[in-house]
C-alpha positions in Angstrom: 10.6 2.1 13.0 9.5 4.3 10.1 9.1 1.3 7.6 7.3 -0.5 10.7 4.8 2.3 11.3 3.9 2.3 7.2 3.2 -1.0 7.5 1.1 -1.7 10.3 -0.3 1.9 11.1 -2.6 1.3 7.8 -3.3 -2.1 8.5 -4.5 -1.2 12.4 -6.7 1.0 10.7 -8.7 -1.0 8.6 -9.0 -3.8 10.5 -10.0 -2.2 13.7 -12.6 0.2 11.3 -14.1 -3.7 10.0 -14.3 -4.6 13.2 -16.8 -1.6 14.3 -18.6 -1.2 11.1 -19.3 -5.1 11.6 -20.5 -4.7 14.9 -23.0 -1.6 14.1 -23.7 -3.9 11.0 -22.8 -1.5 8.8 -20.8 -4.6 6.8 -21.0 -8.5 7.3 -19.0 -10.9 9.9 -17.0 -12.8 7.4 -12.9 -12.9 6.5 -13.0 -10.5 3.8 -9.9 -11.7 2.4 -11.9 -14.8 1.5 -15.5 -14.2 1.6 -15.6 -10.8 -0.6 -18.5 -9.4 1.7 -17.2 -6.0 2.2 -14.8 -3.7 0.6 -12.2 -1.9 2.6 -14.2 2.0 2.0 -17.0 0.3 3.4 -15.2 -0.1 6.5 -14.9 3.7 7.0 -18.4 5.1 5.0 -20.4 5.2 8.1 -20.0 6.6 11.5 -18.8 6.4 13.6 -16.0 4.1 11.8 -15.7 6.8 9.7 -13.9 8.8 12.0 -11.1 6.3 12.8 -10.6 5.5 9.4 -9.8 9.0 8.8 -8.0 9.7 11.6 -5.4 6.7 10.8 -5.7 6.5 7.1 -4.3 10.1 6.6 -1.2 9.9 9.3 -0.6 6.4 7.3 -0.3 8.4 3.9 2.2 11.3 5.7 4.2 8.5 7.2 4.5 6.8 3.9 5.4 10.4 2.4 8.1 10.5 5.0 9.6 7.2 4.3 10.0 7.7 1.1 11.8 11.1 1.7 14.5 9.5 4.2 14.5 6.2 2.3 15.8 8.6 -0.9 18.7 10.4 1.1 19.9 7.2 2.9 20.6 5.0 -0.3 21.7 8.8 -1.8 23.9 8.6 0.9 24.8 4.8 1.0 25.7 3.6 -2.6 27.4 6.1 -4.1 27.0 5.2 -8.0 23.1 4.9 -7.4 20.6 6.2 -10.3 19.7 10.1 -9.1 17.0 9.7 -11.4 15.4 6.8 -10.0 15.6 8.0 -6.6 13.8 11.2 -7.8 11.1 9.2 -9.6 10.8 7.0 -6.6 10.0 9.6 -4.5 7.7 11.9 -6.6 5.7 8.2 -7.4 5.8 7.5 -3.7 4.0 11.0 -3.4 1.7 10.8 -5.4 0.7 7.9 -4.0 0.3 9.8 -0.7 -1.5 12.6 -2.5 -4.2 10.4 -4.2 -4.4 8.5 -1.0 -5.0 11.4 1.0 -7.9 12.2 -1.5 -9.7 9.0 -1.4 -9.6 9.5 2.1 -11.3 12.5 2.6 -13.6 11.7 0.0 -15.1 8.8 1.8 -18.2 8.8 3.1 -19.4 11.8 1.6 -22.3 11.3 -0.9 -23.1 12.4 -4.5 -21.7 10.9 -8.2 -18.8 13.9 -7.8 -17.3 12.3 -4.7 -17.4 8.7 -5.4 -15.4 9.7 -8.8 -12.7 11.0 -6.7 -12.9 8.1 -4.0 -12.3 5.8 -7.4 -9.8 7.7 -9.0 -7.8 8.4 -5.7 -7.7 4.8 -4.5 -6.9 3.5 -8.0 -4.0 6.2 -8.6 -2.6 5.6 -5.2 -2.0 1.7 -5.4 -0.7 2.2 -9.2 1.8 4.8 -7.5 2.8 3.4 -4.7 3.2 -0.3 -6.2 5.6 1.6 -9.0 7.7 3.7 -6.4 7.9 0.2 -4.5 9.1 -0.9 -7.8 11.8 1.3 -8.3 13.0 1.2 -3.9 13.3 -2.5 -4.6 15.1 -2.5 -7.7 17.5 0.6 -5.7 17.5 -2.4 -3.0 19.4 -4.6 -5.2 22.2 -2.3 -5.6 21.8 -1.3 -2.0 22.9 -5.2 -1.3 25.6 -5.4 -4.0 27.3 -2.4 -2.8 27.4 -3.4 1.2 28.1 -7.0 -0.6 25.4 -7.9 2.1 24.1 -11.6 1.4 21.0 -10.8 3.8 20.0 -7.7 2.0 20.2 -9.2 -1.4 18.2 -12.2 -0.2 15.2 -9.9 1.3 15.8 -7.9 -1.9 14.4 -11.2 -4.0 11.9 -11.7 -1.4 10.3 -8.5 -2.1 11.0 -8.2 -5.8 8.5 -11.8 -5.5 6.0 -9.9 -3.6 5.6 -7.4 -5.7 6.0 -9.9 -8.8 2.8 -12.3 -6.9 0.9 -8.7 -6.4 1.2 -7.5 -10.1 0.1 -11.3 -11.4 -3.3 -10.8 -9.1 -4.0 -7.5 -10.3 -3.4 -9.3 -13.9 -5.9 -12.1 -12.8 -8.3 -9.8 -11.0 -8.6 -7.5 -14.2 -9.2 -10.8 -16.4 -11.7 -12.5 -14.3 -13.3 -9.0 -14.3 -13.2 -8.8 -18.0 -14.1 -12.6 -18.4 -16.9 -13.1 -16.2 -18.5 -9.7 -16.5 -20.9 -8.6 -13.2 -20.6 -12.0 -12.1 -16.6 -10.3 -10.7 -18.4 -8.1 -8.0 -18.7 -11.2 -6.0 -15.2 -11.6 -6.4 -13.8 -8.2 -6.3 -13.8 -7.1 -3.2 -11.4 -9.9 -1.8 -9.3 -9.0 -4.5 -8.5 -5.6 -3.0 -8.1 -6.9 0.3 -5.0 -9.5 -0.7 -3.3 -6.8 -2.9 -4.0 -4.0 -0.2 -2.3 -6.2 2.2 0.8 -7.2 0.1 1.6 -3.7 -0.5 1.7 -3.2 3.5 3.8 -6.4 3.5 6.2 -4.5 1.5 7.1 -1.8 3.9 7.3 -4.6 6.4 10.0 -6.8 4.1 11.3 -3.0 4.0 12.0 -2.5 8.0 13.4 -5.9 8.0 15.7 -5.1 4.9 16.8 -1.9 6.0 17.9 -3.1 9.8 19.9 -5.8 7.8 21.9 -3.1 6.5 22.4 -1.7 9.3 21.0 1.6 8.0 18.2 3.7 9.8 15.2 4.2 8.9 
């Protein structure tokens, strides 16, 4: 239920928050995952969006901080020749991804140059963290799934190591189409943050579903 409640808490969020800012007008109609009209903190700049966003946004980042905490002890716990190290450095990424989250968070909305610096430096820091803690959980899930000798935690073990392989080629594409075309990208980057926003929620999703094929809780 934890892995569950990463993943769809955040994604409640920001659609419901798209779905009021629209409807004050404060962003387009569109399907931002296409069209590019709106970028995910514009769905929680004004209020009274602005409120929800914060109010889910934050619980998402200490939920995540939780996960990874109990996902450490219970592979820890589960596979007993398992990398201390990259347990430890899964976690403290996986924090810092809360931390900088947590940040951008409470930074939105607020004017002046001081503030939006912080909004771009948290967001940016806290899907570079996360996607690296995920990194190292799915690589730990690949022992996870030799150890149990568990052919349905290896195979969601792939699937996820492809996720995050498809999510790390469009950050590759969006940062060369931003290089490449120039301020011609705006158009362009906004549905780009969408897509990789969403796969790194599909990743604690592919996580709950993992996890309850190991039989382990989490």
């Amino acid at each position: 239920m934890l892995a569950w409640g990463c993943a769809i808490l955040p994604c409640l969020t920001i659609h419901t928050c798209y779905l009021i800012a629209a409807s004050y007008g404060h962003v387009e109609w569109c399907l931002p995952y296409w069209d590019a009209c709106s970028s995910i903190s514009a769905t929680g700049r004004q209020m009274p969006e602005k409120i929800l966003f914060k109010a889910g946004m934050i619980p998402s980042a200490l939920l995540t901080a939780w996960l990874w905490w109990n996902l450490r002890l219970r592979l820890i716990n589960t596979v007993k020749d398992i990398s201390i190290v990259s347990t430890n450095s899964m976690l403290i990424l996986g924090l810092l991804a809360t931390f900088f989250l947590i940040l951008y968070t409470l930074a939105l909305g607020i004017e002046g140059q001081t503030y939006q610096s912080i909004r771009r430096v948290g967001v940016t820091l806290s899907i570079a963290f996360t996607f690296m803690a995920q990194l190292l959980g799915t690589s730990l899930f690949g022992k996870l799934g030799q150890a149990l000798i568990n052919a349905e935690v290896i195979y969601w073990y792939k699937g996820l190591l492809s996720l995050l392989c498809c999510l790390l080629l469009t950050g590759i594409v969006s940062v060369f189409l931003d290089i490449w075309m120039g301020e011609r990208y705006d158009s362009l980057e906004d549905a780009f943050e969408w897509n990789m926003a969403l796969m790194l929620q599909f990743w604690f999703a592919g996580t709950a579903i993992l996890m309850s094929k190991s039989s382990i809780s989490l």
